[in-house]
N, C-alpha and C positions, 0 to 999 in steps of 0.2 A: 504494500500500500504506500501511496504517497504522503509525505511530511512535509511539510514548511514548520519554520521557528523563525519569528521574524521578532526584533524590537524597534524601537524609532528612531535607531541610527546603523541597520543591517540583517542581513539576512544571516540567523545564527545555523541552519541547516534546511537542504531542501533535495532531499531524495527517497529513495525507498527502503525500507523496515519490515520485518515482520511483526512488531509488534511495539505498541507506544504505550508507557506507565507515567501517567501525569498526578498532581497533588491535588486531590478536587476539594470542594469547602468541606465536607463530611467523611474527606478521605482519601486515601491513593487509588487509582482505577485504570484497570487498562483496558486495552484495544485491540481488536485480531483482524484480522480481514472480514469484510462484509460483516464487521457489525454496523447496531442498526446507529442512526443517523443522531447527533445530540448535539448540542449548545451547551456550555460550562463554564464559569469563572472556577480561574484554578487559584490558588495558596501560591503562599512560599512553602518555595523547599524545589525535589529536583524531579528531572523530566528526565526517562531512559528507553533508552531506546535499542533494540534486539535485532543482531542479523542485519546492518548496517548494510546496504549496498556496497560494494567497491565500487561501483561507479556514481556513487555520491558523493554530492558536492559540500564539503562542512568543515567549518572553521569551528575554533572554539571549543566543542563539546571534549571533555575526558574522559578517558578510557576506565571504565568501572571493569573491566577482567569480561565480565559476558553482556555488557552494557555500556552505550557508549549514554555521560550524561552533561546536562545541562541545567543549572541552578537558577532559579525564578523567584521575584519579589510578588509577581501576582500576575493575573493572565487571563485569557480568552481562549476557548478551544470550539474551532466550529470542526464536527465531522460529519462527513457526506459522502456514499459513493467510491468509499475506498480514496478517498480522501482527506487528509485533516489539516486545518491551519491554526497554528495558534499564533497570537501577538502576546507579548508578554513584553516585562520590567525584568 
């Protein structure tokens, strides 16, 4: 599935994953392919992500051993269509 991680000064990742763990307001929560479609304000804390493409394009994120992650002050996650975009701090 496709990912974006965007902030107001760059694109922090934008490739394909098998699988996205975000900080949601009631919890952490992930995502597989074709799940179903949702809108989210995310938390602080981090965003991981599974099965990293090699031919994805990502600055930034650190290497967690089986997850590559990405640390957030708060966020927005639209998913759609084997698609997800988040905007985040």
């Amino acid at each position: 599935m496709k990912i974006q991680i965007l902030t107001p000064e760059e694109i922090i990742f934008d490739g394909e994953v098998s699988s996205i763990t975000v900080p949601g307001l009631l919890g952490e929560f992930q995502m597989l392919e074709n799940h179903a479609s949702i809108v989210s304000t995310l938390e602080s804390g981090t965003i991981k992500l599974e099965n990293v493409s090699s031919s994805s394009n990502y600055n930034k994120l650190m290497n967690d051993g089986k997850y590559k992650t990405f640390t957030i002050k708060s966020g927005l996650l639209e998913f759609n269509n084997n698609k997800g975009i988040i905007l985040c701090d």
